[in-house]
C-alpha positions in Angstrom: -5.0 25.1 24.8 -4.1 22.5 22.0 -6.3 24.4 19.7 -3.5 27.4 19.6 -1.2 24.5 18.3 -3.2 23.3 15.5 -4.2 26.9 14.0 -0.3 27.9 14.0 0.3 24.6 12.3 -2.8 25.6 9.7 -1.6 29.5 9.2 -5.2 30.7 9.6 -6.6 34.1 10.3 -10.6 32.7 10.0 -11.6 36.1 11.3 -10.7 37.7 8.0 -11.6 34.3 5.9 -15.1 32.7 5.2 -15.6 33.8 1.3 -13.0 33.1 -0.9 -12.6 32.6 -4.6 -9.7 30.5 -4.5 -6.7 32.3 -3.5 -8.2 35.0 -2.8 -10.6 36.2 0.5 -13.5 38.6 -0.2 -13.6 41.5 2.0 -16.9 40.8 4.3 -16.6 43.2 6.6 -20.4 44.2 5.7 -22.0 40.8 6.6 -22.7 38.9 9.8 -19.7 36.7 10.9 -20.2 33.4 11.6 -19.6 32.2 15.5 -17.8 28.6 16.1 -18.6 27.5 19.2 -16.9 24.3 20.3 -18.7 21.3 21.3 -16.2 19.7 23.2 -16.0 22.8 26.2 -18.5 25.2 24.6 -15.7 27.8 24.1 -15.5 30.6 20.6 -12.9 28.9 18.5 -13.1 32.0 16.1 -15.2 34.1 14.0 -15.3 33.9 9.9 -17.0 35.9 7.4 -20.2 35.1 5.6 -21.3 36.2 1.7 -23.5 38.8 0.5 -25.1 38.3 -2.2 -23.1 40.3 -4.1 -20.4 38.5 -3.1 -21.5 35.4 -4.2 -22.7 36.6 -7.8 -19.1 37.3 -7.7 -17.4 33.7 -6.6 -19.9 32.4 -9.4 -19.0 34.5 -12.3 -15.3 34.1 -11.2 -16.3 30.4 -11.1 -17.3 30.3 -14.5 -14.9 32.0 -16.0 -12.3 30.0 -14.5 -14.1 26.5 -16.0 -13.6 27.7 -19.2 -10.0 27.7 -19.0 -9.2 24.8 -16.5 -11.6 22.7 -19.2 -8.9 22.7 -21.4 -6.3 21.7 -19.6 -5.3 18.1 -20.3 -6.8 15.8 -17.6 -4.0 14.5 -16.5 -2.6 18.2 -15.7 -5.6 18.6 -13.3 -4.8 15.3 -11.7 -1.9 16.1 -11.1 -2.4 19.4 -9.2 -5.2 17.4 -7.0 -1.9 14.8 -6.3 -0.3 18.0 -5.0 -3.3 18.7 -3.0 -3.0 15.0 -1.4 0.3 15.7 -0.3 -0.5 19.1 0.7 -3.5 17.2 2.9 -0.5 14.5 4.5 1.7 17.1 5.8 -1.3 18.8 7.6 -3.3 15.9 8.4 -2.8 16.0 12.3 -3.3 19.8 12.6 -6.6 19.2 10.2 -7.9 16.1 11.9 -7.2 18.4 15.6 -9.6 20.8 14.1 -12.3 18.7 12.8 -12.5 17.0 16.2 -12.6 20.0 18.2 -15.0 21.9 16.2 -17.0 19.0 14.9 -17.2 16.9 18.1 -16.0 13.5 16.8 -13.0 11.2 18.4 -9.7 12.7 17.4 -9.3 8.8 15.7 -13.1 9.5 13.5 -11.1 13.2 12.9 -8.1 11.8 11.2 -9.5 9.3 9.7 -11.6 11.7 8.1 -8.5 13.4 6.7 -7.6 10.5 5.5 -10.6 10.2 3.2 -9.5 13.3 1.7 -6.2 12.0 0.6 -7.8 8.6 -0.1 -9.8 10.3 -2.5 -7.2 12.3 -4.0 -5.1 9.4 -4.6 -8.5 8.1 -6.7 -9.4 11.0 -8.8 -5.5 11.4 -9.5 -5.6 7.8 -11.5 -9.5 8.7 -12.5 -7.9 11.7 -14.5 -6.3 9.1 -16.9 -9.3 7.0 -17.3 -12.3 9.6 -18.1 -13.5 7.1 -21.0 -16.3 6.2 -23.3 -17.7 3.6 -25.3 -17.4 2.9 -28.9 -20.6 1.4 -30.7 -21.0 -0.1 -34.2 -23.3 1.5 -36.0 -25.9 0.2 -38.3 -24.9 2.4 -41.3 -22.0 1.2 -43.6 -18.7 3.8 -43.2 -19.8 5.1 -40.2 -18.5 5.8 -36.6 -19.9 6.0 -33.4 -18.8 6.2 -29.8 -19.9 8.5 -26.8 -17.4 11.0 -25.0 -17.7 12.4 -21.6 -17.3 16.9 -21.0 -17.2 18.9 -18.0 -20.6 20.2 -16.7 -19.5 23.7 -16.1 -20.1 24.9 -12.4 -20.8 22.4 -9.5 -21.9 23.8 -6.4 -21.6 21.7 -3.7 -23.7 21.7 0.3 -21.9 19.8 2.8 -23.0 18.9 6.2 -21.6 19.4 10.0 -20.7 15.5 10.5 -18.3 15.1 7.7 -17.4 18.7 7.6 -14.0 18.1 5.1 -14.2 14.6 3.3 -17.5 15.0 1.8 -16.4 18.3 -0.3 -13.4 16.3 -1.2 -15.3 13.1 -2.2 -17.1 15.9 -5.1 -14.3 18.3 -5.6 -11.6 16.2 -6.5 -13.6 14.5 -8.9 -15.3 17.4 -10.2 -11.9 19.5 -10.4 -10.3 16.2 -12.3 -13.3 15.9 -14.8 -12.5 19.7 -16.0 -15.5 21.4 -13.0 -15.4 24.7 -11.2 -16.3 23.5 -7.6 -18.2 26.2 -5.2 -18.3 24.9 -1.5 -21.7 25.9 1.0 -20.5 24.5 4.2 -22.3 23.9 7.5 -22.6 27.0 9.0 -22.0 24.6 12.1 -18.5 24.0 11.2 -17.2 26.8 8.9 -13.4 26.8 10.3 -13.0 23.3 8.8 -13.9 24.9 5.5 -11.8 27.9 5.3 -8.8 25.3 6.7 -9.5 23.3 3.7 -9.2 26.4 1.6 -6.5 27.7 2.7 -4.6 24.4 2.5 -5.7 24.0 -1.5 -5.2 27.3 -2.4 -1.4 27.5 -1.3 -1.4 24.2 -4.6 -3.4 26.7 -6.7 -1.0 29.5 -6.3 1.6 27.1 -6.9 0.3 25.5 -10.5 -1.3 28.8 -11.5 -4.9 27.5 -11.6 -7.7 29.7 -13.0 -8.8 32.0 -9.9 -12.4 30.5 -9.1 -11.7 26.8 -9.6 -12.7 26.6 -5.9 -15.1 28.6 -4.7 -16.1 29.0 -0.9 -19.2 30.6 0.3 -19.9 30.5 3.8 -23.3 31.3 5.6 -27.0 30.3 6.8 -29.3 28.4 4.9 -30.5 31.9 2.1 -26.7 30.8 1.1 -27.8 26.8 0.2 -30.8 28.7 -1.2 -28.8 30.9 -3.6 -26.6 28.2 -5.1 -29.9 25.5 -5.8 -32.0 28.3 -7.4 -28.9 29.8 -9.6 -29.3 28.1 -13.2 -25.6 29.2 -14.0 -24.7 26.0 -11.9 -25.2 23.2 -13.4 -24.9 20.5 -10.6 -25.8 20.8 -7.3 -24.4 18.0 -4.7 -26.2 18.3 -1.3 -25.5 16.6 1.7 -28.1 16.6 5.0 -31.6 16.1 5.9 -34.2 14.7 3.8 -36.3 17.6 4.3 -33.3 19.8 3.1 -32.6 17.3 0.6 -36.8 17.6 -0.7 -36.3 21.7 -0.8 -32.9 21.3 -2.7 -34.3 18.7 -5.4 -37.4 21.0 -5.8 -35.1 24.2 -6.3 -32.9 22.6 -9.1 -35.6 20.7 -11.0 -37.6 23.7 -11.5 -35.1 25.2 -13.7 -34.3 21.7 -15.2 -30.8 21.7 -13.2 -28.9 18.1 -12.2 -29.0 17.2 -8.3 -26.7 14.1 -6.6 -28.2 13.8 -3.2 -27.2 12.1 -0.2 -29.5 12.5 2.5 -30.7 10.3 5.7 -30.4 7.3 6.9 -32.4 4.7 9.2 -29.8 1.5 8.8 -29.8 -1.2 10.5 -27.9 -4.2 11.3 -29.9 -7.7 11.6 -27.8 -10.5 13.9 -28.3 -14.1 12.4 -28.5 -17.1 15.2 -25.8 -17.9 13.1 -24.2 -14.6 13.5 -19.9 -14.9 15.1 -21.5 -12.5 18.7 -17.8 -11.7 19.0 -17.9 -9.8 15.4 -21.1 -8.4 15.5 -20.9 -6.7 19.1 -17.9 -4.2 17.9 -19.6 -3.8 15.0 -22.9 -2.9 16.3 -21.2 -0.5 19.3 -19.5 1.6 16.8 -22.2 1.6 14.4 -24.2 2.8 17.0 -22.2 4.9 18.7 -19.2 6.4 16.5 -19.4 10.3 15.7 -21.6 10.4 18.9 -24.2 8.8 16.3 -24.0 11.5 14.4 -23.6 9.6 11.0 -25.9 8.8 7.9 -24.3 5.5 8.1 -24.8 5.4 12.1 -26.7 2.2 13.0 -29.6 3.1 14.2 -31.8 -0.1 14.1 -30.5 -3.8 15.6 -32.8 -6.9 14.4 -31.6 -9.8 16.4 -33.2 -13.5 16.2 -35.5 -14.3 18.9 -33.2 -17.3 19.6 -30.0 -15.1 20.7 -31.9 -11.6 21.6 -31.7 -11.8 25.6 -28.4 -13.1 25.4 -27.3 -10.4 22.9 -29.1 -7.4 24.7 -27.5 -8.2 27.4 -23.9 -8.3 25.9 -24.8 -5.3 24.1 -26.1 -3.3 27.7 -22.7 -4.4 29.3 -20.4 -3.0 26.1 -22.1 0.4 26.6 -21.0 0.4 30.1 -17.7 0.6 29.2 -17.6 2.9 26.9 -15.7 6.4 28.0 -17.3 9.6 26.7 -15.3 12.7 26.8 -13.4 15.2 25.6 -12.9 13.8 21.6 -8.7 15.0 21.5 -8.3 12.2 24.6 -7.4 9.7 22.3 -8.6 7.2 25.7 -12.2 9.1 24.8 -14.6 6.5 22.6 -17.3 9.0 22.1 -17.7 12.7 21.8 -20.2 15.5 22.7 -23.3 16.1 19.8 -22.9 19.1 18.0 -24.9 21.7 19.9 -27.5 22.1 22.4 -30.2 21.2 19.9 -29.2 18.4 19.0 -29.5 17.3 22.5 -32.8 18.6 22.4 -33.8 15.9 19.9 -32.0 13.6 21.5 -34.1 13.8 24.4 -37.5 14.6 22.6 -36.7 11.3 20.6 -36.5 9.1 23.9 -39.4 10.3 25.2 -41.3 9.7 22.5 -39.8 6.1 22.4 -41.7 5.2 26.0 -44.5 7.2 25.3 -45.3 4.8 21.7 -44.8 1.8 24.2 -40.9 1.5 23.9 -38.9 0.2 26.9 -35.3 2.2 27.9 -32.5 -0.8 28.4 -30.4 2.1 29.1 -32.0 6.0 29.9 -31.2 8.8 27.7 -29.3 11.3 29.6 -27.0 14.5 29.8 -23.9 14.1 31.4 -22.7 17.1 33.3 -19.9 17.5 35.7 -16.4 18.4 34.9 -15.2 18.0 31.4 -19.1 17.9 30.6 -19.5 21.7 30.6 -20.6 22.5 27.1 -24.1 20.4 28.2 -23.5 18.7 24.7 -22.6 15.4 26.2 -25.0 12.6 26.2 -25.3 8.7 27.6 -25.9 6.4 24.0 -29.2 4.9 25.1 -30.7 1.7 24.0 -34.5 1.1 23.9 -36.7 -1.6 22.8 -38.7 -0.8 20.5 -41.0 -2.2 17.3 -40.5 -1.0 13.7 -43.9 0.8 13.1 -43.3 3.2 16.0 -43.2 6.7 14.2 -40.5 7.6 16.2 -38.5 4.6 14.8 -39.1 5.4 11.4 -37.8 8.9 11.7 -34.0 9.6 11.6 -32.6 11.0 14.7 -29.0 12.5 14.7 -27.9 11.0 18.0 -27.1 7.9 19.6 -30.3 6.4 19.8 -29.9 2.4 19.1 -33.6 0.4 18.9 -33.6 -3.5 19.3 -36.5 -5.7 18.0 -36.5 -9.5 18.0 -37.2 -11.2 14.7 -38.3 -15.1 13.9 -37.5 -16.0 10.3 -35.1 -14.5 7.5 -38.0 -13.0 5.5 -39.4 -10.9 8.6 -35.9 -9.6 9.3 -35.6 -8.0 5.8 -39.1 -7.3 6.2 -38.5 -5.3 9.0 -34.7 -3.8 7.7 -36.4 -2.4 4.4 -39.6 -1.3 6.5 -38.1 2.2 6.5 -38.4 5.3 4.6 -34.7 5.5 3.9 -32.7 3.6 2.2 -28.6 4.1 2.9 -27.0 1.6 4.7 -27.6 -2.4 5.9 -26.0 -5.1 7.0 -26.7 -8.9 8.3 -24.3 -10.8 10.2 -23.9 -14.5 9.2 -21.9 -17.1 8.9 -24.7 -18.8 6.7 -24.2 -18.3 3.0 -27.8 -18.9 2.3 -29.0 -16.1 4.6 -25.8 -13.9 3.3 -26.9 -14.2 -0.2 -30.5 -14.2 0.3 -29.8 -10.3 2.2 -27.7 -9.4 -1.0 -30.2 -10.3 -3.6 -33.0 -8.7 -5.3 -35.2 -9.8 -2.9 -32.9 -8.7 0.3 -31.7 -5.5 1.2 -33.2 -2.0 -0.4 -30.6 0.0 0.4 -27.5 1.5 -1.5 -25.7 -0.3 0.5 -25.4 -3.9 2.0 -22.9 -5.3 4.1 -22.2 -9.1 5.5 -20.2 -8.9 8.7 -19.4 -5.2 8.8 -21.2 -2.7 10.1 -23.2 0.0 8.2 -20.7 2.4 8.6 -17.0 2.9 7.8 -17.5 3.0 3.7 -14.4 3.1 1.7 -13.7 5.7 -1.3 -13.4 2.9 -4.1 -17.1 2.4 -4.0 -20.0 4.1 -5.1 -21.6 5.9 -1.7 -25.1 6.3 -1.9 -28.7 5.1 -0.6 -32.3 4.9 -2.3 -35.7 6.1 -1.2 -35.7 9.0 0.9 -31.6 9.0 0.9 -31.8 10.4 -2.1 -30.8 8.2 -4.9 -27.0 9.7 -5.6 -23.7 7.9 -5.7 -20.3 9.8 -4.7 -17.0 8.9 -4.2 -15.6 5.5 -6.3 -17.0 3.3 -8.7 -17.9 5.4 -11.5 -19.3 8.3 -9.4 -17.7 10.7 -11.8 -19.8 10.6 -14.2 -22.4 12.6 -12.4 -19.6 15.5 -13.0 -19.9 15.4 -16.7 -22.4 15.2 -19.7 -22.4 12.4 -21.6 -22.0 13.2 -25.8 -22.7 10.4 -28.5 -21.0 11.2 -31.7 -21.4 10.0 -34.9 -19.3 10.4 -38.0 -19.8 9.5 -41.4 -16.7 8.5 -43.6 -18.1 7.6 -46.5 -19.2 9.5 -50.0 -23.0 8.6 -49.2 -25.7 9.6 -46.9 -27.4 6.7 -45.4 -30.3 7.1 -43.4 -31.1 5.5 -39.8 -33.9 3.1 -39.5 -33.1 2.3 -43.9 -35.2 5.4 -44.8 -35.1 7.0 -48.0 -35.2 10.2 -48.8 -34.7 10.6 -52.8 -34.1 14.3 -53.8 
């Protein structure tokens, strides 16, 4: 089985791994381990252990008292051991990108390519960790300074999901770790192994550059875990990745005791198609969107407006493309889509297409489980494609699987109409080759979302911008731009230099 040659290439032993505090693995014999079962043939990869509560008290107070030393490191010291965790991320990034595809689900391709987010974003935060500045302001009293400086929160905890099971603890650690942070890591208890690979793989730097123990914490375990880490005020960001309804319990968790949240939850994106659109760029585009991770992204396109003009003609291209698509086995690089994560996610997927005909949708391809061989896992599915019309509660409703709705539109207004007509707000795009219609969808009256494309898809983001959505997405930014700053506090400081005290605002106050 490939998987033995991508765990000797890793060094793992998961079964005695799940709860770490950097280097070092905590003893849970005393807790429930964690089963990974594989997607791709429904096979135990391996077991890992899960944290007590006692055992995550302990990651945290390590945590903290780690931050208080790595805080005074010079920036550029951090940055450089997160280079070294880059590097570290190259030599392994076929034996990584093995096992995100075979525990995950996703093409081997969407694996690595996932890796190399990780060292993308490495690559960023190392030149971020000589640029952590502030402004300077003139002040409106003579002989006086002022500017604003930037300091490490403290503790940053941070809840990934299943679909990105490595980059998105990258895009927040190596920033948080670069801007002075402790980082502690709730994974997916849907992929832990990637986790603990991920661990093990920094830790080895750690050891090496003699960073504080607790710099990176790891806490595997079910959702009481997520629960711990948004209720604990000793943390003082909390960055979660998922659902909107996990998203809503997080953000009610931290702001009762006052705590900072960066979320980045669901998505409902869509993709309108221009009569002016180039059909021969927008069909790829659409396919991928649509079908890439098995649909299991929050960037996946999950709605396609087409004008009325071209929407026979495109449908039909559209119908054909699926045809040829080759689901299988996601470590057959000849494979372009994989199995969904687990047998209830197939559930939905099948719950959600009946629910398209029974609100008056029509199938243009059927929902259904493949089975068969290579289909034994029963986590293999057909990407469907349904007409359908925006109200349709199913429509508005984000489900993880590849589910693709077309509606027809008539005029430029109704298409944005129709593309903000959603409760989320992550990802867009319009394809054009009219300027007016490009820069009406990019302007304040266009496009809600976080993000808006011309003649991409809505998925594939790259690290140098700010990732993000509004509405029910959440309202966070990772990643590029100047994402960092949701890492650290912002400090104004203002010093006189002169023998007098003036006042602010010309007030006197005459002893």
């Amino acid at each position: 089985m490939a998987m033995k040659k991508f765990l000797e290439i890793l060094r793992i032993d998961f079964d005695n791994a799940g709860v770490s505090t950097g280097t070092k693995w905590i003893d849970n014999n005393n807790t429930t381990p964690l089963e990974s079962f594989s997607p791709v043939d429904g096979n135990l990869i391996a077991k890992c252990g899960t944290a007590s509560h006692a055992d995550f008290n302990k990651v945290v107070t390590t945590a903290i008292a780690a931050q208080r030393e790595w805080r005074n490191w010079p920036a550029p010291r951090r940055g450089e051991v997160v280079r070294q965790i880059g590097d570290a991320l190259r030599t392994k990034k076929q034996a990584l990108g093995e096992l995100v595809s075979y525990e995950m689900g996703k093409s081997l391709q969407e694996g690595l390519g996932e890796v190399q987010e990780m060292i993308d974003i490495c690559d960023f935060a190392v030149g971020l960790s000589r640029q952590l500045h502030g402004l300077t302001m003139h002040s409106e009293r003579p002989a006086h300074r002022m500017y604003e400086q930037w300091h490490p929160l403290g503790v940053v905890g941070i809840i990934s999901a299943f679909n990105f099971p490595v980059a998105v603890w990258s895009w927040n650690a190596m920033l948080a770790w670069v801007c002075g942070n402790a980082c502690i890591w709730k994974p997916s208890e849907k992929t832990p192994l990637c986790s603990v690979a991920c661990q093990a793989i920094a830790a080895e730097v750690f050891a090496a550059n003699q960073v504080p123990e607790g710099i990176s914490g790891l806490v595997n375990g079910g959702r009481e875990v997520g629960e711990w880490l948004a209720a604990d005020s000793r943390i003082a960001l909390i960055s979660a990745t998922g659902s909107t309804r996990m998203g809503k319990a997080v953000a009610t968790a931290v702001a009762a005791r006052l705590g900072k949240s960066l979320l980045e939850l669901g998505g409902n994106n869509a993709i309108i198609i221009s009569e002016n659109a180039d059909v021969d760029l927008a069909l790829p585009a659409c396919v991928f969107g649509a079908c890439g991770t098995a649909g299991q992204r929050c960037t996946t396109t999950r709605r396609l407006i087409i004008h009325e003009s071209i929407y026979k003609a495109f449908t039909d291209k559209l119908v054909k493309a699926y045809g040829q698509l080759k689901i299988g086995d996601p470590l057959d690089k000849t494979n372009h889509v994989g199995p969904l994560i687990d047998k209830d996610a197939v559930a939905n997927y099948l719950s959600a297409a009946e629910a398209v005909v029974a609100q008056g949708g029509k199938m243009l391809i059927a929902a259904e489980v493949l089975d068969g061989p290579g289909y034994e896992s029963g986590c293999y599915v057909q990407p469907c494609i349904a007409e359908a019309t925006n109200d349709m509660a199913i429509v508005q409703h984000e489900t993880f699987a590849p589910i693709l709705y077309v509606m027809p539109y008539k005029t430029i207004d109704e298409a944005i109409a129709l593309q903000n007509g959603v409760p989320q707000g992550l990802s867009s795009s319009m394809m054009t080759l009219n300027l007016r219609e490009a820069e009406a969808f990019l302007s304040v009256n266009g496009s809600d979302c976080g993000i808006a494309n011309i003649n991409i898809g809505t998925s594939g983001a790259e690290i140098g911008g700010a990732f993000g959505g509004e509405k029910e997405t959440g309202g966070g930014r990772e990643s590029g731009s100047d994402a960092w700053k949701n890492y650290m506090r912002r400090q104004t400081n203002t010093i006189n230099y002169s023998r007098d005290l003036p006042l602010a605002q010309g007030i006197e106050f005459n002893l």
